[in-house]
BAZA-634038 format. One record per residue (C-alpha): x, y, z; residue number from 1; residue in three letters. Coordinates in steps of 0.05 Angstrom, whole numbers, plus 5000, padded with zeros to 4 digits. Layout:
BEGIN
((X; Y; Z); NUM; 'ala')
...
end
This chain:
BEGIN
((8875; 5298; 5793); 1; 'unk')
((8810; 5305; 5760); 2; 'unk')
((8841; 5338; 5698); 3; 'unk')
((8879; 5276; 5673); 4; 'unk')
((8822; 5227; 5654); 5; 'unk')
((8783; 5289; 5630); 6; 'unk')
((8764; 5317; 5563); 7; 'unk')
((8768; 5399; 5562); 8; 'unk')
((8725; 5450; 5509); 9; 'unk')
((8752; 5513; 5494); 10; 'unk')
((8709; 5585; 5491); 11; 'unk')
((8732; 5651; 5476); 12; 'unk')
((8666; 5690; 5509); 13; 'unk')
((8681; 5753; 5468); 14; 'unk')
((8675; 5725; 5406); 15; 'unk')
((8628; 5671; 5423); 16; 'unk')
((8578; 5715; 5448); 17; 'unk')
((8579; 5769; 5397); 18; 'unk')
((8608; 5818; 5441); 19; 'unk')
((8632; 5884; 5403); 20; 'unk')
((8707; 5891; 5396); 21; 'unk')
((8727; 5949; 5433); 22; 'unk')
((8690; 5956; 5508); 23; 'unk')
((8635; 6008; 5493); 24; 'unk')
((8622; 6012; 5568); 25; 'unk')
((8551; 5984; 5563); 26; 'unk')
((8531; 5922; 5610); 27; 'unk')
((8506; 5863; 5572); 28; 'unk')
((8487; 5789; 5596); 29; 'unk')
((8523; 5756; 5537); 30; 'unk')
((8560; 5708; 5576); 31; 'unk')
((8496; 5673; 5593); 32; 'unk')
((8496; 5648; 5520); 33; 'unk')
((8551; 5604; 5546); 34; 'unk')
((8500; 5562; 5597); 35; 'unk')
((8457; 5549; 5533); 36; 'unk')
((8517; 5508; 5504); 37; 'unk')
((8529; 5469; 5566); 38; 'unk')
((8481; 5404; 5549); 39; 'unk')
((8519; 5408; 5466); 40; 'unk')
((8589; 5405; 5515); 41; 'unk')
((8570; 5360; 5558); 42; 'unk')
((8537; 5312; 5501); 43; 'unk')
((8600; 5312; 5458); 44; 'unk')
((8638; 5281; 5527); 45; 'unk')
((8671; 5346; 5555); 46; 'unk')
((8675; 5350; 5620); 47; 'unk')
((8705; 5413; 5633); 48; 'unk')
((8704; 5483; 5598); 49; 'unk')
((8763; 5528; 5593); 50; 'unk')
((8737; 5607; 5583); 51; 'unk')
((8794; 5655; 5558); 52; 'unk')
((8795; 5718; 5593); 53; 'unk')
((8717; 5742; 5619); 54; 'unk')
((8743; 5798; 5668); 55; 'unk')
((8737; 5875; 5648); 56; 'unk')
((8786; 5898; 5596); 57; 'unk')
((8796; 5947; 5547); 58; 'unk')
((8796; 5906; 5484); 59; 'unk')
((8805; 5824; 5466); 60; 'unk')
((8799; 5804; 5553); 61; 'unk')
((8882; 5804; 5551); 62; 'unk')
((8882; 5871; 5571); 63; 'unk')
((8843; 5870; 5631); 64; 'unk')
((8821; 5932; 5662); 65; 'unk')
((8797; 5900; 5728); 66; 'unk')
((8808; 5834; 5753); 67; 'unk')
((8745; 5836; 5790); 68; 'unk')
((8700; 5844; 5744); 69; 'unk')
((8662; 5810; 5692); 70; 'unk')
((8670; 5855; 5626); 71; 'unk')
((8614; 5892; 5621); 72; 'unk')
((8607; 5869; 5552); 73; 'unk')
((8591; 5801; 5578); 74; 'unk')
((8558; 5821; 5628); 75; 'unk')
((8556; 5826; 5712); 76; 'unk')
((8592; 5778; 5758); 77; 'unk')
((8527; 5751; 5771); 78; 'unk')
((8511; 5735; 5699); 79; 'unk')
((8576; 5692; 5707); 80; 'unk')
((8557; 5659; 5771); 81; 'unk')
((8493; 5636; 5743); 82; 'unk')
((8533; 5607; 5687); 83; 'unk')
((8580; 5572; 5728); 84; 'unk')
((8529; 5544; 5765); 85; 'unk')
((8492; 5512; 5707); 86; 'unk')
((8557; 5484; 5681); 87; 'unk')
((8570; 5443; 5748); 88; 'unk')
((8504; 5429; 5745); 89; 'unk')
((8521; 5388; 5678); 90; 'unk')
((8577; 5355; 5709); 91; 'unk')
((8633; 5414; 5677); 92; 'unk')
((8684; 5435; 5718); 93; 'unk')
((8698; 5507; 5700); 94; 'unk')
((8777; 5540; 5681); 95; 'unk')
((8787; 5609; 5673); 96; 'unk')
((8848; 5644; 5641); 97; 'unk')
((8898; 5667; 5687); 98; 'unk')
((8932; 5737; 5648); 99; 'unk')
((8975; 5754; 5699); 100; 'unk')
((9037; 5774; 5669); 101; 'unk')
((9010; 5840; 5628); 102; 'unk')
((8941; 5880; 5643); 103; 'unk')
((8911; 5935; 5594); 104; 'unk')
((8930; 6005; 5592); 105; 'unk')
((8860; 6015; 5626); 106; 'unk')
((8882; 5971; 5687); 107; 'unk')
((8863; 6028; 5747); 108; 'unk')
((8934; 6012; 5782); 109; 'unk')
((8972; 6041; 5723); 110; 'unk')
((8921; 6095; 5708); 111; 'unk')
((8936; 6124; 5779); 112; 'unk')
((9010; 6117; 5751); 113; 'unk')
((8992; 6159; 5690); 114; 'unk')
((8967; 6211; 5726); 115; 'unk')
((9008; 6219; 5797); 116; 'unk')
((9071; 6193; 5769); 117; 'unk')
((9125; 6188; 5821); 118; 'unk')
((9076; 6204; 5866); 119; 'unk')
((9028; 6145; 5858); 120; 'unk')
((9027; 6084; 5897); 121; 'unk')
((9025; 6041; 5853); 122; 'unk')
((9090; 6058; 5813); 123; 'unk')
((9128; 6004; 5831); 124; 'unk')
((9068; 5953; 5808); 125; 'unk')
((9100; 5965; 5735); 126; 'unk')
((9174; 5980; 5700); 127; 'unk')
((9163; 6048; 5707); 128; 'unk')
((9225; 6100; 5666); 129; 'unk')
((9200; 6176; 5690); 130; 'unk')
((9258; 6200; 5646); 131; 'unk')
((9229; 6161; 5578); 132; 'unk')
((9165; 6165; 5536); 133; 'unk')
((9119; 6112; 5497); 134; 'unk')
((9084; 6096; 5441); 135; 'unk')
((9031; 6136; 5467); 136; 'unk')
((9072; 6193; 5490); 137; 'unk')
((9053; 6179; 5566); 138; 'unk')
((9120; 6222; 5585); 139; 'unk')
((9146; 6155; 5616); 140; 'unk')
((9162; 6091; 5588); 141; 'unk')
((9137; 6029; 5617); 142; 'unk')
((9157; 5955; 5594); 143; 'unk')
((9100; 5922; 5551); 144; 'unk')
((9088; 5845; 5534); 145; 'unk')
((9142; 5824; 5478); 146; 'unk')
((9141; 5910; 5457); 147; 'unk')
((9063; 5913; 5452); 148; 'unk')
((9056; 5980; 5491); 149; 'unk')
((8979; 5963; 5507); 150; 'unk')
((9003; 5914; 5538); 151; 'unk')
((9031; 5937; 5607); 152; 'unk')
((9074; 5885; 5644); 153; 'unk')
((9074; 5868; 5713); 154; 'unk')
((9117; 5865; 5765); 155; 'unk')
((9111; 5799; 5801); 156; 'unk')
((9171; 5806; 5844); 157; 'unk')
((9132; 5858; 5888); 158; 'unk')
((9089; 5834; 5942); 159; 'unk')
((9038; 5878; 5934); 160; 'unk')
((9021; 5865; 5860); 161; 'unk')
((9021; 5785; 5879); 162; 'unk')
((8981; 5793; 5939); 163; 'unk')
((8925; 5833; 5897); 164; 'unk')
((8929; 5782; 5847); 165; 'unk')
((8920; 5715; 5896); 166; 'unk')
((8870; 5761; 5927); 167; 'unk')
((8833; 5761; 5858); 168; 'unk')
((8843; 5682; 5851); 169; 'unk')
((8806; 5680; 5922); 170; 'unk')
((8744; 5721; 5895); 171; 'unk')
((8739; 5678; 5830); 172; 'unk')
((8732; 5603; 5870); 173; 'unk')
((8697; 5632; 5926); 174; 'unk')
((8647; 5675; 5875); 175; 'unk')
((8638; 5631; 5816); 176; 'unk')
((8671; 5569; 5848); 177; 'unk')
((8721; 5551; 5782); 178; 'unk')
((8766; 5497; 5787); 179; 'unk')
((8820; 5514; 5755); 180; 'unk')
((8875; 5566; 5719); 181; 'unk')
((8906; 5567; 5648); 182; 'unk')
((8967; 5617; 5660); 183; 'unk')
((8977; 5672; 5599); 184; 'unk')
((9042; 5661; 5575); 185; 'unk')
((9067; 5625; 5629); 186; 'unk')
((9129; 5611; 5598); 187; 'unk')
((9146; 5681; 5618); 188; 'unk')
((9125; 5689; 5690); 189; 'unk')
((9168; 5691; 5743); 190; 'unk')
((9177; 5624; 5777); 191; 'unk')
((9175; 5640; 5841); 192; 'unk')
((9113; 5670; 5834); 193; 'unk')
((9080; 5612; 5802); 194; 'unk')
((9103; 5570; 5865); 195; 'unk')
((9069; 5614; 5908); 196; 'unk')
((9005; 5612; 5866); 197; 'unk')
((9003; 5538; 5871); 198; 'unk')
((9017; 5536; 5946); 199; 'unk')
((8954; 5580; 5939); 200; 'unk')
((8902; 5542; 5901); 201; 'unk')
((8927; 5480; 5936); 202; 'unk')
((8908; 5505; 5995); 203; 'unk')
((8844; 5538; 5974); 204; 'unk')
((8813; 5481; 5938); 205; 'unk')
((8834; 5415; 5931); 206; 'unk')
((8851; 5389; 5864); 207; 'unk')
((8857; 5471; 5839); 208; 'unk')
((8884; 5448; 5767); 209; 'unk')
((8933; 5497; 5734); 210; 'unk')
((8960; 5492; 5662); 211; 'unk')
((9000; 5540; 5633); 212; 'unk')
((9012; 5563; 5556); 213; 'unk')
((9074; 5541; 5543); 214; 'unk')
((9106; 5548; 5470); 215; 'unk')
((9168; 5506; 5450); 216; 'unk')
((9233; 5482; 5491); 217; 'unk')
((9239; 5439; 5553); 218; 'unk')
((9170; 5451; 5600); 219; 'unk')
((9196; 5407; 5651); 220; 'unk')
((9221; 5468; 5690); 221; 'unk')
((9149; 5490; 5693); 222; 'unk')
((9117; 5418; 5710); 223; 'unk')
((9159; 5406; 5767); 224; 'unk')
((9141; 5405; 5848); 225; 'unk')
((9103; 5463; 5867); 226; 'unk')
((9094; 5492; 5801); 227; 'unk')
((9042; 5477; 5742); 228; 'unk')
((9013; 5410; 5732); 229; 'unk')
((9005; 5415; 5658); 230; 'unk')
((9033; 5459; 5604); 231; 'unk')
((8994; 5473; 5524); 232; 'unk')
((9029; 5418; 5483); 233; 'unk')
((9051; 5466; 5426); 234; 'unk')
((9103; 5415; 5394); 235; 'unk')
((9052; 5363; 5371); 236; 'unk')
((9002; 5412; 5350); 237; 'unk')
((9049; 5425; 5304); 238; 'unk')
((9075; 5354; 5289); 239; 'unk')
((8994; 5337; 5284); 240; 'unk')
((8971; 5379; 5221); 241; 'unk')
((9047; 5380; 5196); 242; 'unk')
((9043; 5307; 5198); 243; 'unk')
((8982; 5296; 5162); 244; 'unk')
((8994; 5362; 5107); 245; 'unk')
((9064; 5328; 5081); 246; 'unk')
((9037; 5258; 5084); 247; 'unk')
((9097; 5247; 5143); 248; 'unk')
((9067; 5204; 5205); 249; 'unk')
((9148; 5195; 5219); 250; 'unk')
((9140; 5269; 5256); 251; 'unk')
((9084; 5261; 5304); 252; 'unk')
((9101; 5187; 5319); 253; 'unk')
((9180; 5225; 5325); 254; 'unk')
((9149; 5275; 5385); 255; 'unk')
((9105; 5231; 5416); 256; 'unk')
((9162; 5173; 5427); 257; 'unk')
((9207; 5239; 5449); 258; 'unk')
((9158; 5261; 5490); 259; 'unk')
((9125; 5210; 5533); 260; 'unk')
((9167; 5146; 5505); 261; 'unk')
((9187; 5082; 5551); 262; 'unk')
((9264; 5107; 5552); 263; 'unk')
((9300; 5138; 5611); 264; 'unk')
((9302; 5201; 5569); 265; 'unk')
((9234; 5215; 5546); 266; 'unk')
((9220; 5284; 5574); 267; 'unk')
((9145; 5287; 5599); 268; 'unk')
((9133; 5200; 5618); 269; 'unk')
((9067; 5205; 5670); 270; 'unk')
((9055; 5279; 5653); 271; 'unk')
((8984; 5307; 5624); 272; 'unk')
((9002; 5351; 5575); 273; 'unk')
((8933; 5397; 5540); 274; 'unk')
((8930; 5372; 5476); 275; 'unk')
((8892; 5403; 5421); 276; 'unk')
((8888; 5417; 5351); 277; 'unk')
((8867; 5491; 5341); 278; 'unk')
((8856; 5544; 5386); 279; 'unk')
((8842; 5614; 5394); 280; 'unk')
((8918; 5634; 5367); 281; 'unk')
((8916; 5600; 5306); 282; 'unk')
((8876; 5573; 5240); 283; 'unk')
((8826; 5524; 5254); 284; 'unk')
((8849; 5453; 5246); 285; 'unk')
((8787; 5441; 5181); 286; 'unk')
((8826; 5504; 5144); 287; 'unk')
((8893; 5491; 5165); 288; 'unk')
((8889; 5405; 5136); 289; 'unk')
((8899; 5411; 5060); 290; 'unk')
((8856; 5336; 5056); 291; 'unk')
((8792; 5356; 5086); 292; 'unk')
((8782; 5266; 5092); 293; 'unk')
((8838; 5272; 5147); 294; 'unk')
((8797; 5316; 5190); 295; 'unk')
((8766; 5264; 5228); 296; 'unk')
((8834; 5218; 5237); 297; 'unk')
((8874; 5276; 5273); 298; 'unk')
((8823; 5278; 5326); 299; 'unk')
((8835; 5202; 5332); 300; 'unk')
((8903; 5212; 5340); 301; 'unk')
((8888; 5276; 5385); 302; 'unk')
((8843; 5226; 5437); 303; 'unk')
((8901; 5170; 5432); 304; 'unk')
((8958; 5201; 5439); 305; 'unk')
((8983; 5220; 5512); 306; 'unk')
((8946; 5287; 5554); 307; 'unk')
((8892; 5321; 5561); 308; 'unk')
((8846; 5324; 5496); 309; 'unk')
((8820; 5402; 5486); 310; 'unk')
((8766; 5415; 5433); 311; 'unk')
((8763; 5491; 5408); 312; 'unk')
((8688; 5505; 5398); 313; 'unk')
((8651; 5501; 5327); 314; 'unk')
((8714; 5457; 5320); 315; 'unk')
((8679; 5404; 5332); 316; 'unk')
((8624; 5409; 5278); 317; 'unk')
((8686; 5428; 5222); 318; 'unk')
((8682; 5506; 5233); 319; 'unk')
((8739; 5546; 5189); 320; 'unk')
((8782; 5605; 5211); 321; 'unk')
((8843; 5631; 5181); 322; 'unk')
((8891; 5665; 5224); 323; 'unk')
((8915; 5714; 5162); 324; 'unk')
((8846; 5755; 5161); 325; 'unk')
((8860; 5765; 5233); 326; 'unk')
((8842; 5738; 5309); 327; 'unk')
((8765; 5759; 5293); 328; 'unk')
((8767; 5700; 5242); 329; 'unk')
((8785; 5653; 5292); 330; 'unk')
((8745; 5683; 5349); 331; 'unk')
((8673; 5680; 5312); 332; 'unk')
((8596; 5683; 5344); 333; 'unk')
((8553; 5615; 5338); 334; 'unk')
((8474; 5629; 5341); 335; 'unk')
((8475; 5545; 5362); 336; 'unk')
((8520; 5488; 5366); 337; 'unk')
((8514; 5450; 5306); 338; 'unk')
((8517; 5375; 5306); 339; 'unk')
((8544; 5334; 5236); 340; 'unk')
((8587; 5271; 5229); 341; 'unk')
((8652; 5293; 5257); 342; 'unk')
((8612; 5322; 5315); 343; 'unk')
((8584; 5246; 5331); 344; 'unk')
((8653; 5216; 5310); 345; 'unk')
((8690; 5264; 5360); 346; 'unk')
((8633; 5242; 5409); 347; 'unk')
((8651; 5173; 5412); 348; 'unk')
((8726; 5187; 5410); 349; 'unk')
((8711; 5227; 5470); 350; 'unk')
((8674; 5161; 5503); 351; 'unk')
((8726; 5117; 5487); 352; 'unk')
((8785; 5156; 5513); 353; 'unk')
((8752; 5170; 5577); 354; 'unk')
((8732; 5094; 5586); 355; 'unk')
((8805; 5069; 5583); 356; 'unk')
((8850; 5074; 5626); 357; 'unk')
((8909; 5058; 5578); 358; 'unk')
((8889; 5125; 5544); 359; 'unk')
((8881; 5169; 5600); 360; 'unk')
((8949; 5149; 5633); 361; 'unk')
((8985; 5099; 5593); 362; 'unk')
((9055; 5092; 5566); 363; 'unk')
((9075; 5100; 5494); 364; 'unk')
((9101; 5060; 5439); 365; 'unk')
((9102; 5059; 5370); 366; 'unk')
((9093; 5007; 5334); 367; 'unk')
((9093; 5014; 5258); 368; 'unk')
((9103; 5079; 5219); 369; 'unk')
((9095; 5088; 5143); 370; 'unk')
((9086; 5156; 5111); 371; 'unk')
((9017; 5156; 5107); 372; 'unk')
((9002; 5094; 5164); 373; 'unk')
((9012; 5094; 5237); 374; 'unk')
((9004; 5047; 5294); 375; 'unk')
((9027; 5063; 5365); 376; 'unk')
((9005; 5027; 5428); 377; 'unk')
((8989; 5055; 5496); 378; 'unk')
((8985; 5008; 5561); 379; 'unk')
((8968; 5019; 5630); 380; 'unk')
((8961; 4962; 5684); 381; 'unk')
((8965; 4907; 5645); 382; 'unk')
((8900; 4947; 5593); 383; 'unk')
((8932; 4955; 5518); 384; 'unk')
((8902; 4997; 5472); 385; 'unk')
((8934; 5003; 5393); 386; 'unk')
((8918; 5072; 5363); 387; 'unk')
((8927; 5052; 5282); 388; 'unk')
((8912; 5106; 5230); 389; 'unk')
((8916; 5101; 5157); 390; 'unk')
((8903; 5177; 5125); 391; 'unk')
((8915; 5135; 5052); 392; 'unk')
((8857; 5143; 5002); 393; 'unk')
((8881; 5077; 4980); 394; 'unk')
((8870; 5012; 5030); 395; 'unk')
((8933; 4987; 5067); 396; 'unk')
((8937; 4921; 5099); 397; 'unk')
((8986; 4935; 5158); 398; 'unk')
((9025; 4872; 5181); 399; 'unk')
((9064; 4882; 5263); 400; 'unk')
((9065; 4841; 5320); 401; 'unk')
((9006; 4856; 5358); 402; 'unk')
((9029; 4810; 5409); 403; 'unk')
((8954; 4783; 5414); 404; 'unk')
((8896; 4748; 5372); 405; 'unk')
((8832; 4788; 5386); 406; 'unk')
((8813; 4854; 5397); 407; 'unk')
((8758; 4901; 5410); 408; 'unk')
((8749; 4976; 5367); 409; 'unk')
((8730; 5024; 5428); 410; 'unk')
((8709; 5070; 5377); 411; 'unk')
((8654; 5023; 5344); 412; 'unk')
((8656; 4966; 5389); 413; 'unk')
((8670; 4919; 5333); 414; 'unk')
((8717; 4857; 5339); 415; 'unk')
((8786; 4857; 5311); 416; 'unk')
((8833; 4790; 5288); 417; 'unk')
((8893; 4808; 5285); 418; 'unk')
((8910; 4741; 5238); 419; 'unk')
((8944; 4753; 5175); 420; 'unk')
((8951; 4820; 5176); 421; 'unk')
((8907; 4875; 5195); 422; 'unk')
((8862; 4908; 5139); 423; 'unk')
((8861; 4994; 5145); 424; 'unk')
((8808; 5025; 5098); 425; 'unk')
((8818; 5083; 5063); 426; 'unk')
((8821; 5142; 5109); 427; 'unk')
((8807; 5103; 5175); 428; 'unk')
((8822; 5098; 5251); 429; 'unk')
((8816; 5052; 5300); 430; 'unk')
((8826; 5045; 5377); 431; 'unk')
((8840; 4969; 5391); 432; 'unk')
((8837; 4940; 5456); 433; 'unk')
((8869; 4877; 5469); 434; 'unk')
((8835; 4820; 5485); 435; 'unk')
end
């Protein structure tokens, strides 16, 4: 699967290109902004791009209106097309968002249902109450998405609601030719459905990838046969910056040895988790790190650990959002991608995790942990790589058995001895391979 050894970058098209908040009905080529980025993503070592949602909706693309449709506020399906096009042009596989378990109040299914109630066809698309009312005094009441009442959900045990939505899935490859799904809230959907959406896309086009956002608890139910190949890694997001703000590597080293470990128990062992650091949901990673010098190691450890690395854009040039003045914050316009010292360091980070195999699908093992120090290994076919971090302003000289002389920095490409103890600068990182 191409996803595993690859490196994904994160848009938000309504925010990225400018686009006004609520859908003012006027038709705007926005989204061809995006194919301006493409050579910036594909020179920082993406290789492919994950859009949140593009299609018609009524305000922030999770309340889609039409799943046929291109917002007008980005533009027209062909505006898209062309995009696409230039991405896999530059090598970028393209992955849309999948927000299939709620649609907006616009959606035109449940409009019919506002206005022929038992009489429209479509009643039985929602969770339809005739004898209750809403927030918006509808007459009815209808189940939204965790109580949000713009937010209508669907009902994915009927056959006609899944067929419309494969049949929308269908469009979008054969149309704009993406290459993969990230589900909305997949921990939510209904399982069976997801099996019959991968049976889909399997047979539709080969290596289809499909991730879904998954919060906490056991995503093995979701990962396995016939259902998602990767799930949003939202337990060592947390453990990353948590790890880092309290000066605690014992937490992230703690869920990465839980999570992808050597033992019989580890839960996810040869699964691709999406790993990232920020996203559209929550405060950028350069507001959220109370030591602005750490910025730079948590991407190292991001690109070592096991998964799927995913870079939010502006991210990668230090951007700021704070999730208390609200998802606009996070969710901002760039006139250009900007290029600085963490873009270059992420850049070779990028380089170095793709060039390994031990980092792309190797095994885990930690190896020393201090509070501020950490030093894990990762080895695949006989290739071992240590990840060691020191987020210290002070100098630490960190003594283990590296189980070798020599090695080689695939971050600088500088030579390593691993004699009498191994010297970690002041806020450093370092991706040894054995030699």
């Amino acid at each position: 699967m191409w996803a595993e050894k690859s490196v994904f970058y994160q848009i938000y098209p309504l925010g990225f290109c400018g686009a006004p908040a609520e859908n003012d009905g006027q038709t705007e080529p926005r989204i061809r902004k995006a194919a301006d980025f493409a050579p910036h993503i594909k020179s920082i070592g993406a290789d492919a791009v994950y859009f949140c949602p593009i299609f018609e909706s009524d305000q922030h693309g999770y309340d889609t209106r039409d799943y046929r449709k291109i917002d007008c506020r980005l533009g027209t399906n062909e505006d898209f097309k062309a995009v696409c096009k230039v991405f896999h042009e530059n090598g970028l596989r393209v992955v849309l968002d999948g927000v299939f378990n709620h649609v907006g109040r616009g959606f035109w299914a449940f409009q019919d249902v506002l206005q022929n109630r038992e009489n429209s066809p479509y009643k039985d698309w929602f969770f339809i109450d005739f004898g209750g009312n809403s927030n918006y005094n509808d007459g009815l009441w209808y189940e939204g998405w965790e109580g949000h009442f713009n937010l209508v959900k669907l009902n994915l045990r009927n056959p006609a609601v899944v067929d419309h939505l494969l049949d929308c899935v269908r469009l979008w490859v054969e149309e704009f030719d993406i290459d993969g799904l990230r589900l909305d809230v997949a921990y939510l959907l209904d399982h069976d459905f997801i099996r019959r959406l991968r049976a889909f896309v399997d047979g539709l086009k080969p290596e289809f990838f499909l991730v879904g956002e998954l919060m906490f608890g056991d995503y093995n139910p979701f990962l396995a046969d016939g259902m998602l190949h990767s799930a949003t890694n939202y337990e060592c997001y947390k453990g990353l910056h948590s790890s880092f703000n309290s000066s605690n590597m014992f937490e992230i080293a703690h869920s990465l040895a839980r999570q992808f470990g050597k033992e019989d128990w580890t839960l996810y062992k040869g699964k691709h988790l999406l790993n990232f650091v920020d996203n559209h949901d929550v405060t950028r990673v350069a507001t959220i790190l109370q030591d602005k010098n750490c910025l730079p190691l948590i991407y190292a450890v991001l690109f070592g650990m096991p998964g799927i690395p995913c870079i939010y854009y502006g991210s990668e040039w230090g951007a700021e959002g704070d999730k208390g003045q609200g998802d606009a914050a996070l969710r901002p316009c760039f006139d250009a991608p900007e290029k600085n010292e963490l873009t270059a360091w992420i850049t070779r980070l990028a380089a170095a995790h793709k060039e390994s195999r031990a980092l792309c699908y190797g095994n885990y093992t930690n190896v020393m942990i201090q509070s501020k120090q950490l030093i894990f290994e990762r080895e695949a076919d006989g290739e071992r790589v240590l990840v060691a971090v020191n987020m210290d302003s002070q100098p630490f000289t960190a003594h283990f058995d590296a189980r070798a002389g020599r090695a080689v920095d695939l971050i600088s490409g500088a030579e390593h001895d691993f004699g009498g103890g191994s010297e970690l600068p002041p806020y450093s990182a370092f991706f040894w391979k054995v030699v």
